[in-house]
N, CA, C and O atoms as a Tripos MOL2 file, in Angstrom:
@<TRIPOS>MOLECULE
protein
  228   227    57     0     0
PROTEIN
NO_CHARGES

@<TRIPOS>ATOM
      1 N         -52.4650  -50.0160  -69.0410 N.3       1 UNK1
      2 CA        -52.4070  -48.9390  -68.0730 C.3       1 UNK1
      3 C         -53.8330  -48.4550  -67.8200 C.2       1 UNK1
      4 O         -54.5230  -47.9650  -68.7140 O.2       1 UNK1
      5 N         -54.1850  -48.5950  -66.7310 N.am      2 UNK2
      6 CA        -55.6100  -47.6570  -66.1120 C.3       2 UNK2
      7 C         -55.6090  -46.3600  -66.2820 C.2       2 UNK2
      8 O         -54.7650  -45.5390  -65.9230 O.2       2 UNK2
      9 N         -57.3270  -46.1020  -67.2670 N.am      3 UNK3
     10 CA        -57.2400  -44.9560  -66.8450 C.3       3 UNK3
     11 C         -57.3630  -43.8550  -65.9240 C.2       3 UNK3
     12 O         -57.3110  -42.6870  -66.3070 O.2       3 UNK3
     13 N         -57.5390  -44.2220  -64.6180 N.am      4 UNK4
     14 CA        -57.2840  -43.9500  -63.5240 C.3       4 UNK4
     15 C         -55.9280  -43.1880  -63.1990 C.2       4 UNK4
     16 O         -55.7860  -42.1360  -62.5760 O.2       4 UNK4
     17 N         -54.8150  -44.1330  -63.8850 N.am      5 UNK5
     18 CA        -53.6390  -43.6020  -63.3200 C.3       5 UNK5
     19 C         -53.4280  -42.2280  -64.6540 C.2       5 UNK5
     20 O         -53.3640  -41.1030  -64.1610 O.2       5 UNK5
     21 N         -53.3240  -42.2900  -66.2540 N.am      6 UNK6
     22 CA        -53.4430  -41.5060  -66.6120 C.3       6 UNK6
     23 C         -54.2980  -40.4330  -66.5250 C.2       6 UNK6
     24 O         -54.2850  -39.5210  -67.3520 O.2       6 UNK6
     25 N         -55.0290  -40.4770  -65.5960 N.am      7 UNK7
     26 CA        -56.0350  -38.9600  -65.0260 C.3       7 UNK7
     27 C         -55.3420  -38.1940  -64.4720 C.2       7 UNK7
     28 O         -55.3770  -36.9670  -64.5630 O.2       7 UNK7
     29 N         -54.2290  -39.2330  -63.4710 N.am      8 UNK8
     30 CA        -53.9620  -38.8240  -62.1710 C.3       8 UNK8
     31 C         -52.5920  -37.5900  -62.9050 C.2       8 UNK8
     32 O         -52.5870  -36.3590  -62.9350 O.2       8 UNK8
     33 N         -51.5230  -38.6580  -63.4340 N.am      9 UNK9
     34 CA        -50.6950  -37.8530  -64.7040 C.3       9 UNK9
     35 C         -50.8140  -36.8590  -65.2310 C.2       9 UNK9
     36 O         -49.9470  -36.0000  -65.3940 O.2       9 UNK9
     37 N         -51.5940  -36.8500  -65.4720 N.am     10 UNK10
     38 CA        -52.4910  -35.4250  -66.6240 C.3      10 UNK10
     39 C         -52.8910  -34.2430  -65.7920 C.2      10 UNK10
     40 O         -52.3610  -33.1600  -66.0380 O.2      10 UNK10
     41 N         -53.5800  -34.3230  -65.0420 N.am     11 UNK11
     42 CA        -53.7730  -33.6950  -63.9970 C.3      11 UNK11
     43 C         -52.4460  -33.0290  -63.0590 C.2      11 UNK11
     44 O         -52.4830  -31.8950  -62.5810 O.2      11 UNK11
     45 N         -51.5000  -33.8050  -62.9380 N.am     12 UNK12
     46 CA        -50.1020  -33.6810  -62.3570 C.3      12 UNK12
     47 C         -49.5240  -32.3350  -63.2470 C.2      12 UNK12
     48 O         -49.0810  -31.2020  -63.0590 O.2      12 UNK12
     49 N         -49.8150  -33.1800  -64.2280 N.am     13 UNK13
     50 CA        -49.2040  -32.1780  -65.9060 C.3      13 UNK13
     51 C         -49.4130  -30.9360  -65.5120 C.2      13 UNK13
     52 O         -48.7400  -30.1270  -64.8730 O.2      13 UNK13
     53 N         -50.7620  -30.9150  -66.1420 N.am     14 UNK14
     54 CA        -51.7060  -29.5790  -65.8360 C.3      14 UNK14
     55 C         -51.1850  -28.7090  -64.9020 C.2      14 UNK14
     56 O         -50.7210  -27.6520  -65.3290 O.2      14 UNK14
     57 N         -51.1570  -28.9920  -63.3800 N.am     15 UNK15
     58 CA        -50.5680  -28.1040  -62.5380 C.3      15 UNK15
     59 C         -49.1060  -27.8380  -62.5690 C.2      15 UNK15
     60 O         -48.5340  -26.7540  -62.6820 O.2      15 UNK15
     61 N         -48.6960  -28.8280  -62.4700 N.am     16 UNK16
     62 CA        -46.7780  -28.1390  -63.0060 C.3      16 UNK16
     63 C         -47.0730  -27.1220  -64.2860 C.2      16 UNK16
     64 O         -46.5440  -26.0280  -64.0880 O.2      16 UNK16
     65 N         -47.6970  -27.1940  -65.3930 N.am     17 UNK17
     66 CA        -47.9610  -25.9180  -66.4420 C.3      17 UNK17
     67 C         -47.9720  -24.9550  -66.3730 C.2      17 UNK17
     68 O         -47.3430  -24.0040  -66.8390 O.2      17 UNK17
     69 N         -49.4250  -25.2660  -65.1770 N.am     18 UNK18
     70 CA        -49.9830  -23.5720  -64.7700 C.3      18 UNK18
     71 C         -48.7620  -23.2140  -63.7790 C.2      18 UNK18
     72 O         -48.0400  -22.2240  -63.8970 O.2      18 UNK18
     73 N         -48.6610  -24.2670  -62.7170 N.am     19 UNK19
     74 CA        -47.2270  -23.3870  -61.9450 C.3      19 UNK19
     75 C         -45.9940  -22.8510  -62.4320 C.2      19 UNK19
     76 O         -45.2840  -21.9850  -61.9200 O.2      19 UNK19
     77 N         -45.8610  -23.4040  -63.3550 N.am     20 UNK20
     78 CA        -44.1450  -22.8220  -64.5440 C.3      20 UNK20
     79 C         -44.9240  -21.9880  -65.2300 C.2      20 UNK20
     80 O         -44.2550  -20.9780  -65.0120 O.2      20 UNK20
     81 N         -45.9150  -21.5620  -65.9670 N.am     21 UNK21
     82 CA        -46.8160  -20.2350  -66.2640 C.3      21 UNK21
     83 C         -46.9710  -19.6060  -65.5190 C.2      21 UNK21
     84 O         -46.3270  -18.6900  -66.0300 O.2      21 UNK21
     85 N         -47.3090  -19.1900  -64.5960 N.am     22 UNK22
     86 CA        -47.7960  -18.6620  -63.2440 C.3      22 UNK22
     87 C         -46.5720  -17.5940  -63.1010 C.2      22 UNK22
     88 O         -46.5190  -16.3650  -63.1620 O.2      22 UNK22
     89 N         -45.6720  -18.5590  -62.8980 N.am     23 UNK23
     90 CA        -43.7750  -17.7860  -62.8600 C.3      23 UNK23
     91 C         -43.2490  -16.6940  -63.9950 C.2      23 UNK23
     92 O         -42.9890  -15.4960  -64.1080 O.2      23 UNK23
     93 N         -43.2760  -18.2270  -64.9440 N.am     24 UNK24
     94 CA        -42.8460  -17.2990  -66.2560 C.3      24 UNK24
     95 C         -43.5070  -16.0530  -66.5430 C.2      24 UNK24
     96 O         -42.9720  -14.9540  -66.6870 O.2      24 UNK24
     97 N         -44.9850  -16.4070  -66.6260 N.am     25 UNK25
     98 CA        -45.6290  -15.0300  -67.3320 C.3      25 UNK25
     99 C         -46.0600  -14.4790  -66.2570 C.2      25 UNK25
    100 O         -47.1410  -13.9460  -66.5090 O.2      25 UNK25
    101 N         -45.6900  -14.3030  -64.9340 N.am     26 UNK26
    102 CA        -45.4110  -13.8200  -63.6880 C.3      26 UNK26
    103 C         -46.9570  -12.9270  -63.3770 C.2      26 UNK26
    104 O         -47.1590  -11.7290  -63.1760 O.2      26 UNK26
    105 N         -48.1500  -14.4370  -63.4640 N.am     27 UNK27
    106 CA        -49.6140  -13.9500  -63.4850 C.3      27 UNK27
    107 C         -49.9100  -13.4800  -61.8650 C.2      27 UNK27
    108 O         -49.2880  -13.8890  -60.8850 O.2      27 UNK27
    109 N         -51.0960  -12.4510  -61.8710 N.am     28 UNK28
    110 CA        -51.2120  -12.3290  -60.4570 C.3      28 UNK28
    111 C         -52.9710  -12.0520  -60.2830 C.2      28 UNK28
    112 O         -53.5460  -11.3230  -61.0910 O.2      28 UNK28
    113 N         -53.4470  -12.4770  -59.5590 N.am     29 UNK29
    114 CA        -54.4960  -12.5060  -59.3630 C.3      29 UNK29
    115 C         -55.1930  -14.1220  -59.6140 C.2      29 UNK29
    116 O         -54.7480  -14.8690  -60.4850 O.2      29 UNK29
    117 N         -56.4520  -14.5440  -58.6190 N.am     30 UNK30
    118 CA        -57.2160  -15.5790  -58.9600 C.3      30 UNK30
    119 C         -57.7030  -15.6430  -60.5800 C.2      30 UNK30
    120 O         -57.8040  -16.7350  -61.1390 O.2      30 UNK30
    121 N         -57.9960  -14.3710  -61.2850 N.am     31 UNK31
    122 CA        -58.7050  -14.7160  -62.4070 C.3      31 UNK31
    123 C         -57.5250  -15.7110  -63.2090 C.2      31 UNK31
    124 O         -57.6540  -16.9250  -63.3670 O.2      31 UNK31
    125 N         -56.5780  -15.0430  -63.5820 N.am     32 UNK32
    126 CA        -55.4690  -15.1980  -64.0500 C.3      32 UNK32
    127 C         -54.7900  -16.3480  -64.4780 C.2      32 UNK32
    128 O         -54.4690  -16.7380  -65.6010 O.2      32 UNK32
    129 N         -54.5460  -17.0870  -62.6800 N.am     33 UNK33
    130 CA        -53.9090  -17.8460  -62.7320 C.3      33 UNK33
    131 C         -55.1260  -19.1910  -62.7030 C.2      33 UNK33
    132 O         -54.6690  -20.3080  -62.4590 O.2      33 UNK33
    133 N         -56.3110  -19.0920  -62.8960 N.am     34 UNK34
    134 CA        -57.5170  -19.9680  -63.1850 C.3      34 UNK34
    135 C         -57.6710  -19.9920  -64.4490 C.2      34 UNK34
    136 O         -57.6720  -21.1440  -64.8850 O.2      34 UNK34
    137 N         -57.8480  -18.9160  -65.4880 N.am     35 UNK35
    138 CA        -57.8200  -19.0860  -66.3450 C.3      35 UNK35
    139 C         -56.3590  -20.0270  -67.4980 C.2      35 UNK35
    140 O         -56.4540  -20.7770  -68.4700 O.2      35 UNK35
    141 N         -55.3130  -19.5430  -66.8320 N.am     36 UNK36
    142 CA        -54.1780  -20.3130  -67.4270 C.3      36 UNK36
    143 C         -54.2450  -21.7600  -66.9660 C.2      36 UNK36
    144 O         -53.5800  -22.5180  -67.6720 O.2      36 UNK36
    145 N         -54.9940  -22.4140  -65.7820 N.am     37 UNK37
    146 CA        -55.4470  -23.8030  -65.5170 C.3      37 UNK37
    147 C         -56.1830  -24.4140  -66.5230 C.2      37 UNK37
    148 O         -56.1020  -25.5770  -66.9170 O.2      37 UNK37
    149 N         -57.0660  -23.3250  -66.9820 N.am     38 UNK38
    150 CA        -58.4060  -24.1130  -67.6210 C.3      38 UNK38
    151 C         -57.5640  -24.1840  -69.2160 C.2      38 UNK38
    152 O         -57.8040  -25.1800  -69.8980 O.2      38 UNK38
    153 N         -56.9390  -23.5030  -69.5790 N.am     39 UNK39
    154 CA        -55.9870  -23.5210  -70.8140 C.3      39 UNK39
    155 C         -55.0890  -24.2750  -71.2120 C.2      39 UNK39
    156 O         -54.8760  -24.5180  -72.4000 O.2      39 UNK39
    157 N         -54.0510  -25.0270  -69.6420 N.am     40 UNK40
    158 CA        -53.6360  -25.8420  -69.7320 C.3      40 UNK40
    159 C         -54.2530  -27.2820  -69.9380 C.2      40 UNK40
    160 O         -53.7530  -28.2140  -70.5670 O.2      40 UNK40
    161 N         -55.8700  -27.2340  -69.0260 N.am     41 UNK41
    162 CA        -56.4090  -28.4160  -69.1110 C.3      41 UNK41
    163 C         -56.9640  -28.7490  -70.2490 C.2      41 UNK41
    164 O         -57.2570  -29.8790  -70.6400 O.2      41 UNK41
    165 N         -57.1160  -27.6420  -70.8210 N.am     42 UNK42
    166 CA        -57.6390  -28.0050  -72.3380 C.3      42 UNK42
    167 C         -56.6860  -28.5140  -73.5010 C.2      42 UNK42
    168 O         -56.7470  -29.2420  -74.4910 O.2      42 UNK42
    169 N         -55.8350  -27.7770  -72.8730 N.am     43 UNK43
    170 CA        -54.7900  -28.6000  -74.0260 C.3      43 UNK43
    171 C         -54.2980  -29.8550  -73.9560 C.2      43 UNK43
    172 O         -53.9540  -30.3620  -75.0240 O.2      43 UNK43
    173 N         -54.1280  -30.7500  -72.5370 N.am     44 UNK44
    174 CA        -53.8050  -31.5630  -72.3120 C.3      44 UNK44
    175 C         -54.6650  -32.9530  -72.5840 C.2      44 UNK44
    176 O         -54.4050  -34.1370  -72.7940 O.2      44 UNK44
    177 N         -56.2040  -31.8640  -72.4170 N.am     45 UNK45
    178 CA        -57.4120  -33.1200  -72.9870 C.3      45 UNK45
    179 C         -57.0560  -33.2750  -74.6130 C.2      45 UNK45
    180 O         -56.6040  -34.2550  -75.2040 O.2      45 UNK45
    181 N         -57.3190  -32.3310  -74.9800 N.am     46 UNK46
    182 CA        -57.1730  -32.3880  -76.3210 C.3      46 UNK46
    183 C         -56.0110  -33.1750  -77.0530 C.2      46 UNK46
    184 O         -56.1730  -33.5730  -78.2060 O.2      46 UNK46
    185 N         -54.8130  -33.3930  -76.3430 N.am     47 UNK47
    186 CA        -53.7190  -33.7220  -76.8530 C.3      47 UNK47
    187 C         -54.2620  -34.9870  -76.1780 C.2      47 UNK47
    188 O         -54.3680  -35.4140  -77.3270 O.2      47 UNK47
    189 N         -54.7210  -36.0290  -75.3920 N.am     48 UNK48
    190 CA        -55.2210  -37.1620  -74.9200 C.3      48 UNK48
    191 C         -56.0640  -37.5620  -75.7610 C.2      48 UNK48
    192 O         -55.8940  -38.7320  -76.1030 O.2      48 UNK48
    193 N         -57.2080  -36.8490  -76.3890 N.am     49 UNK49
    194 CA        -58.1870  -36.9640  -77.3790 C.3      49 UNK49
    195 C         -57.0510  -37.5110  -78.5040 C.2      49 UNK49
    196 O         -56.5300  -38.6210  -78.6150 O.2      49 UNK49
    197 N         -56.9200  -36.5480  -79.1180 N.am     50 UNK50
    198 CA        -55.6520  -37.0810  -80.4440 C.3      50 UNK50
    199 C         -55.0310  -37.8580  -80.6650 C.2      50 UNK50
    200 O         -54.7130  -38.2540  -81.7860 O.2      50 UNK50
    201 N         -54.6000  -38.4010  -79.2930 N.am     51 UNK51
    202 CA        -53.7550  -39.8590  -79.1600 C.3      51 UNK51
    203 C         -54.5540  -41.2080  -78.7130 C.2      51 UNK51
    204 O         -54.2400  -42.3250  -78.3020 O.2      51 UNK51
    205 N         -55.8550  -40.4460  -79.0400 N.am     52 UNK52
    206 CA        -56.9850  -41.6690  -78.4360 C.3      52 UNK52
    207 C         -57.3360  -42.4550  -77.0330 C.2      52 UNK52
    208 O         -57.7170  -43.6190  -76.9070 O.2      52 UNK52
    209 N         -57.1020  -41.5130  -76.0660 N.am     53 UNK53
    210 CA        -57.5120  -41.7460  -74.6360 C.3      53 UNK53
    211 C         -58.1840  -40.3130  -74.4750 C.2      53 UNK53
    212 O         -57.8140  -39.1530  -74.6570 O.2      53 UNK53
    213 N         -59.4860  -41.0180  -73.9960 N.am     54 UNK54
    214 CA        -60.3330  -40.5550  -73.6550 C.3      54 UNK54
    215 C         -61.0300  -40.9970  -72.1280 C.2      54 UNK54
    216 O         -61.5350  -42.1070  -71.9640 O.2      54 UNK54
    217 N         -60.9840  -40.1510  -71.2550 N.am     55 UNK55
    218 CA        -61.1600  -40.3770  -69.8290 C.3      55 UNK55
    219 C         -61.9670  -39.2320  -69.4600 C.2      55 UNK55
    220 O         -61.8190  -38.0500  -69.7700 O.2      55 UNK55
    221 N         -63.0560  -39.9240  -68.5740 N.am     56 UNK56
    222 CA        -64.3870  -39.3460  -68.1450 C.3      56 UNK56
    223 C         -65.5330  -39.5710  -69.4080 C.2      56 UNK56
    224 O         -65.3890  -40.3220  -70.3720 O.2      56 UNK56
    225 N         -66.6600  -38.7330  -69.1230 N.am     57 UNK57
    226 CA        -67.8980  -39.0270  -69.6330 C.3      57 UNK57
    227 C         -67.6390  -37.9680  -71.0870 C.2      57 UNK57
    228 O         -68.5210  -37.8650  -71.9400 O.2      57 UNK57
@<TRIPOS>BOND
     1     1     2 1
     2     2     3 1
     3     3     4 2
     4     3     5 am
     5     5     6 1
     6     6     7 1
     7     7     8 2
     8     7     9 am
     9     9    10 1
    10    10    11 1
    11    11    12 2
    12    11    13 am
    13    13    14 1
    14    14    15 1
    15    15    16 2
    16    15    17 am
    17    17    18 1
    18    18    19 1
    19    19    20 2
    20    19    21 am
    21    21    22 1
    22    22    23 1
    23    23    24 2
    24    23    25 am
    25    25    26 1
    26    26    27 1
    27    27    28 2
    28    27    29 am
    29    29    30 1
    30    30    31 1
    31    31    32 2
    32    31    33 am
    33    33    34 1
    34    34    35 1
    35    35    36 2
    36    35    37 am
    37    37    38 1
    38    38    39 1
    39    39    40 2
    40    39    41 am
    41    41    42 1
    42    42    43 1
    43    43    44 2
    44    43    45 am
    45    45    46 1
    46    46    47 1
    47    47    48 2
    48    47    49 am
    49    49    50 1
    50    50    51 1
    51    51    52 2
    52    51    53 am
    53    53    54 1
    54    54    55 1
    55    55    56 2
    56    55    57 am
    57    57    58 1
    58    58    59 1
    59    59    60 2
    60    59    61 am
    61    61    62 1
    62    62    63 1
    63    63    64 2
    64    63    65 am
    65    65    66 1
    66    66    67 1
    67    67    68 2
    68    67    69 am
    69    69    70 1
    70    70    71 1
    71    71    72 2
    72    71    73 am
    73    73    74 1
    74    74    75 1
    75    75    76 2
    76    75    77 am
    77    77    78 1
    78    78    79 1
    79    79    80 2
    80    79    81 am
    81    81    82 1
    82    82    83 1
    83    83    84 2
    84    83    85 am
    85    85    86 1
    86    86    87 1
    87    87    88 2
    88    87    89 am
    89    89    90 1
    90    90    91 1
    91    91    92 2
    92    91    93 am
    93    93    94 1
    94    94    95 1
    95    95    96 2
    96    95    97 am
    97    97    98 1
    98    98    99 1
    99    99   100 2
   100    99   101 am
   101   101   102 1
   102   102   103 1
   103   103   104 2
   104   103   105 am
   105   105   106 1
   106   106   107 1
   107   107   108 2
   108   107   109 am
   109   109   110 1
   110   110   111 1
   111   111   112 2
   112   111   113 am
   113   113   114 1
   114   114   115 1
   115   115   116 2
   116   115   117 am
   117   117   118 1
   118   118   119 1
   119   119   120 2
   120   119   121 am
   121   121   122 1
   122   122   123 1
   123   123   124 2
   124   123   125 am
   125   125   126 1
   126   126   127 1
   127   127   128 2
   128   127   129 am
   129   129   130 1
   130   130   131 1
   131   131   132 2
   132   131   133 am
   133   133   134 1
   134   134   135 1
   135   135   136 2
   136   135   137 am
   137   137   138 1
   138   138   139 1
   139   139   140 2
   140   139   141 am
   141   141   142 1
   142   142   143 1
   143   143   144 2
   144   143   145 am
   145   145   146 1
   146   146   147 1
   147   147   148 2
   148   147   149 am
   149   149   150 1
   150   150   151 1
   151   151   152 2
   152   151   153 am
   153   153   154 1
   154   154   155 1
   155   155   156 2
   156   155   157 am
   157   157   158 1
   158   158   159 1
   159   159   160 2
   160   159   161 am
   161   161   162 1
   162   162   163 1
   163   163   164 2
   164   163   165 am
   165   165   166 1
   166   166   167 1
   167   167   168 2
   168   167   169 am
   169   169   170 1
   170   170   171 1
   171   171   172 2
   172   171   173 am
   173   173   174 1
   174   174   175 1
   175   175   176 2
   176   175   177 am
   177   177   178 1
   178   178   179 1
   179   179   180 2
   180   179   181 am
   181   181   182 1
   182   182   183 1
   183   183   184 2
   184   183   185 am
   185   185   186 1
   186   186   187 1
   187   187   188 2
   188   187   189 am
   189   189   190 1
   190   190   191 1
   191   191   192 2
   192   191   193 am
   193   193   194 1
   194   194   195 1
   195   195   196 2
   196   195   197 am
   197   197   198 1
   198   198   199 1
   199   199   200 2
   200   199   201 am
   201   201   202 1
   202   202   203 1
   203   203   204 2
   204   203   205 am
   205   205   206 1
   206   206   207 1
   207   207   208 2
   208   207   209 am
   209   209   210 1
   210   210   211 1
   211   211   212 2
   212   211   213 am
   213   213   214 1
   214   214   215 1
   215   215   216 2
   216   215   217 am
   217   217   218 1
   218   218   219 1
   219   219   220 2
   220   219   221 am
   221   221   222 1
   222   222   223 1
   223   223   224 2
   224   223   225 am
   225   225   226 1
   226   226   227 1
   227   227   228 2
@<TRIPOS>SUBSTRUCTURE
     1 UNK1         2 RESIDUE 1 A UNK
     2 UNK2         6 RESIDUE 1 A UNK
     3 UNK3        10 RESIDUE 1 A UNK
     4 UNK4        14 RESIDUE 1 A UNK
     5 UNK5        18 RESIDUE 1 A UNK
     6 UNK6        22 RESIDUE 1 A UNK
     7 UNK7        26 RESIDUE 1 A UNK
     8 UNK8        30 RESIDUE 1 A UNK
     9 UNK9        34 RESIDUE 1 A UNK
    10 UNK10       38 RESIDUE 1 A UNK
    11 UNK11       42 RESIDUE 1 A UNK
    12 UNK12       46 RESIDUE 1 A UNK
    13 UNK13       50 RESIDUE 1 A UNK
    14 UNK14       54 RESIDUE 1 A UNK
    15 UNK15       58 RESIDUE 1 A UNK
    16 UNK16       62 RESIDUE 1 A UNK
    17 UNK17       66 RESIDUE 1 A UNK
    18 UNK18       70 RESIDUE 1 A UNK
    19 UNK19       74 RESIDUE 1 A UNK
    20 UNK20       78 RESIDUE 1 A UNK
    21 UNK21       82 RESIDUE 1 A UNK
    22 UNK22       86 RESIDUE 1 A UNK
    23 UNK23       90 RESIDUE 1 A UNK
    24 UNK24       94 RESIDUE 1 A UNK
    25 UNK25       98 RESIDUE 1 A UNK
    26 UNK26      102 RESIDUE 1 A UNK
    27 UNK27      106 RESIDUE 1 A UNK
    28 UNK28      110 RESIDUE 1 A UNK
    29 UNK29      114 RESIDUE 1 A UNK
    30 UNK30      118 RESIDUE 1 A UNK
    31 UNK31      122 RESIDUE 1 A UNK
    32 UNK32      126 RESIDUE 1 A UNK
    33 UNK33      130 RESIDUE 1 A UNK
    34 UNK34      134 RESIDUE 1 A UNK
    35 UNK35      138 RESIDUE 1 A UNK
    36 UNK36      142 RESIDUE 1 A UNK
    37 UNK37      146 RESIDUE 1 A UNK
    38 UNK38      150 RESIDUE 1 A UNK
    39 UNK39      154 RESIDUE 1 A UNK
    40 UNK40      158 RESIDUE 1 A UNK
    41 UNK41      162 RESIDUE 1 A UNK
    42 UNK42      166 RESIDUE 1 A UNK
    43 UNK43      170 RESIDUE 1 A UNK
    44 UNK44      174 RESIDUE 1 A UNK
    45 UNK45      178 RESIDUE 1 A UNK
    46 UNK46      182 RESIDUE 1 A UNK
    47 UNK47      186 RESIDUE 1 A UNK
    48 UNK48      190 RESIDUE 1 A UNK
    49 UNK49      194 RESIDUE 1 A UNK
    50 UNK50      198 RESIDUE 1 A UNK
    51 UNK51      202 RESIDUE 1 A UNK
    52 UNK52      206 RESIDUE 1 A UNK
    53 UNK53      210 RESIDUE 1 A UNK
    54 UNK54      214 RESIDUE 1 A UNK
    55 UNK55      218 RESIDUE 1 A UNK
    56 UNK56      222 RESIDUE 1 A UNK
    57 UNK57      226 RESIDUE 1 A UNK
C-alpha cells in the first residue's frame, strides 16, 4: 500500500474526528475547533508512528 494513499486516510480520519468533536463537545469559534484538528492530528501521527508508518519528512 502507498504511502500516498495512507496520508490521504489519515487525513480523512482526522477530519471526521474533529467534525464528530466539533458536535459532541459542541466547540464554537475558529480557535477551538483548530485546535481540536491539531489534537486529532497528533494523535493519529502518533498512532501511525507506533505501528511503524511513517509519512512525510
Amino acid at each position: 500500500m502507498k504511502k500516498e494513499y495512507i496520508l490521504v486516510k489519515a487525513n480523512g480520519l482526522v477530519a471526521e474526528m474533529t467534525r464528530f468533536n466539533v458536535q459532541t463537545k459542541d466547540l464554537q469559534g475558529a480557535n477551538a475547533i483548530v485546535e481540536e484538528y491539531i489534537n486529532n492530528n497528533a494523535a493519529v501521527h502518533q498512532v501511525l508512528v507506533q505501528r511503524g508508518i511513517v509519512i512525510g519528512n
